[in-house]
N, C-alpha and C positions, 0 to 999 in steps of 0.2 A: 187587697192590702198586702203591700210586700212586708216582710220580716222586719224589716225595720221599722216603719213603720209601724207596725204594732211594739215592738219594744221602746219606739218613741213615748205611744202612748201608754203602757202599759210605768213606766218610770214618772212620764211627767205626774200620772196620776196620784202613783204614792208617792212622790217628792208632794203635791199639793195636801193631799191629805192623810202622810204617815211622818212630816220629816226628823221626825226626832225617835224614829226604829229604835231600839236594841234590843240584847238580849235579855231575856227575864230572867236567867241565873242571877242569881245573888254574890256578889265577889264582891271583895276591897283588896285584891291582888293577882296578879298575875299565877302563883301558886295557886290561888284559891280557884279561882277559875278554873285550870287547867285540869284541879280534883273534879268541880262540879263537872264539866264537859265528858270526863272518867266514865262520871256515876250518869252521866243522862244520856247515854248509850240504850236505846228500846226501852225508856222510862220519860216519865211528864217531867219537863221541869219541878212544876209544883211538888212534887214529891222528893225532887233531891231538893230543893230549898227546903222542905220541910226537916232533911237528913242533916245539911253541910255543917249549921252551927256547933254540932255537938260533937262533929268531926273538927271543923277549925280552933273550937276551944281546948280541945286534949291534944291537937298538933297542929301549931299555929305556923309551924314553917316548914320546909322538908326535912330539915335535920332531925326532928322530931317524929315526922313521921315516919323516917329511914328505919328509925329503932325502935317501930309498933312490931308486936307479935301476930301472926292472923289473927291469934285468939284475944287478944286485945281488941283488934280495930272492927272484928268481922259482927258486932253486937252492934255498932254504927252503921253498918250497910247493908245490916239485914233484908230491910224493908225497900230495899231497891232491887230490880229486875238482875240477875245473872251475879247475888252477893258476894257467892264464892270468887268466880276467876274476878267480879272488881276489887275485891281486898287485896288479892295478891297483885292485881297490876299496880294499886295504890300504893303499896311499900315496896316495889319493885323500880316506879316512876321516881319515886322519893328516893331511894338509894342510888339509882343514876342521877339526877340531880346533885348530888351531892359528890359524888365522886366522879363524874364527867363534866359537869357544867358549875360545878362552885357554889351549886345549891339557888343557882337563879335559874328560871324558865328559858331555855333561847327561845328565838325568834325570826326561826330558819324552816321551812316547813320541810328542810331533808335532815334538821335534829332533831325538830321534836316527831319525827315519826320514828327516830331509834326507841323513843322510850316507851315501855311495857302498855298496852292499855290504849294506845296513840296510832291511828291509822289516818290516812289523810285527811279525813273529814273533820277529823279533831283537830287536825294542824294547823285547817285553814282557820278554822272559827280562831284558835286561837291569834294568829297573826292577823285575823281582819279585826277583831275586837279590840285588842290591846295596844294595835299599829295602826292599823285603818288600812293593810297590804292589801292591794288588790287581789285576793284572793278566796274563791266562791267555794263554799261547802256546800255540800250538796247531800240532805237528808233526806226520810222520805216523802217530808212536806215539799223541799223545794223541788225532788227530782217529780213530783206529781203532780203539783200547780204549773211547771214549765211545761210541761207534755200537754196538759188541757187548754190552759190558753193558747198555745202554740206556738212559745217561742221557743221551744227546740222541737225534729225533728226527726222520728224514729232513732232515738237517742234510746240505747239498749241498758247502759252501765250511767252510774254517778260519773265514772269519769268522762264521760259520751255529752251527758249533761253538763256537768260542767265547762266543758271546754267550749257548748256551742254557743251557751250563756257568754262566758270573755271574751266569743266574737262582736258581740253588738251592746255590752252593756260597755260603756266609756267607763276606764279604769278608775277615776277618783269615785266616783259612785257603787262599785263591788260591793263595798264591805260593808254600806248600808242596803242595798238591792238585799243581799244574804238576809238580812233580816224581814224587809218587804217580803219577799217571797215565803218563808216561815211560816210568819205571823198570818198569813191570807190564807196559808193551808191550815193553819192551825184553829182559825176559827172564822170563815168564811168558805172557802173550796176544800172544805173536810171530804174527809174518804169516800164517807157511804152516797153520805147524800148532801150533797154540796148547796149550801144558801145562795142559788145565783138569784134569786129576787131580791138581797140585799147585797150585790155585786156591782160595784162600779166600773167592772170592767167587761162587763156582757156584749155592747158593739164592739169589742175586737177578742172574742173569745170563740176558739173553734169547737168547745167544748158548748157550749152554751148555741150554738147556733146549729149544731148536728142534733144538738136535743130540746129544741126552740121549745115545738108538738107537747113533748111531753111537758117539759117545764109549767109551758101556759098553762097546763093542764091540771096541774100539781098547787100552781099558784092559786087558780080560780076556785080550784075545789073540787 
């Protein structure tokens, strides 16, 4: 099976049975979002959902949050992974919004990597989510589901990974693939010990057929 070929199938599959992907942050804006993506930097969704409302009700736009104090905002983001430096990138993100961009989100992935908190991963989510830009982030679900199924190849960095993904995933479908790929690591090809007995993509998995032996094995009992 050439490379395409498995990215054929590996798309058509979750086009039949994922087509309504996205992401499970919680947002009703472009701000909001861009905070939750902040906060879920080595943290579960489920846990900044659990955090954002009580951030978005005490600063519901940047302007607001431009003029939190750490010691204000940092009892909000406590209970999220790495509190300290995300508070300071949060009122740091918020004060460049407001005085570089007029208090709106751009929608450029070389602006919003200016802002504090915002590295490319964050950019792209943000511009495939809100735009639909073809443009593939690359976390550690997707840079680890690509490598086992096999659509990329000795791919070392997210940027390695990415780029091998936009060779063969057709642009208007990126910014839902991002999601397909996630979602499968996240709760199908997990880390330890990945559920390929409930895996519809095992005939074209090189992950799954280097470890057929043990699989069957695992499966049977």
């Amino acid at each position: 099976m050439t490379r395409k070929e498995r990215f054929q199938f590996v798309l058509g599959y979750f086009s039949k049975h994922n087509p309504d992907a996205e992401t499970e942050l919680l947002y009703d804006s472009p701000y909001q979002l861009l905070v939750a993506v902040i906060l879920s930097a080595q943290c579960t969704d489920k846990r900044v959902n659990m955090t954002t409302p009580a951030i978005f009700e005490r600063y519901p736009d940047p302007q607001t949050l431009a003029k939190a104090s750490f010691d204000e905002l940092f009892p909000l983001v406590r209970s999220i992974s790495y509190p300290n430096n995300k508070t300071k990138h949060l009122i740091g993100m918020a004060g460049m919004l407001v005085d570089k961009f007029h208090g709106e989100v751009p929608l450029t992935v070389e602006e919003l990597v200016q802002l504090p908190g915002v590295g490319r991963k964050t950019a792209n989510v943000i511009t495939s989510v809100v735009d639909n830009q073809p443009n593939m982030a690359v976390d550690t679900h997707v840079f680890r589901v690509s490598a086992r199924i096999g659509l990329t190849v000795n791919a070392k960095t997210p940027l390695a990974t990415e780029k091998q993904l936009l060779q063969f995933i057709p642009k208007d479908l990126v910014h839902i693939a991002h999601h397909w790929l996630i979602l499968h690591g996240r709760y199908i090809c997990v880390a330890r010990t990945p559920k390929c007995e409930q895996c519809g993509l095992r005939s074209v998995c090189k992950y799954y057929q280097k470890n057929l032996k043990k699989i069957v094995e695992k499966i049977e009992g």
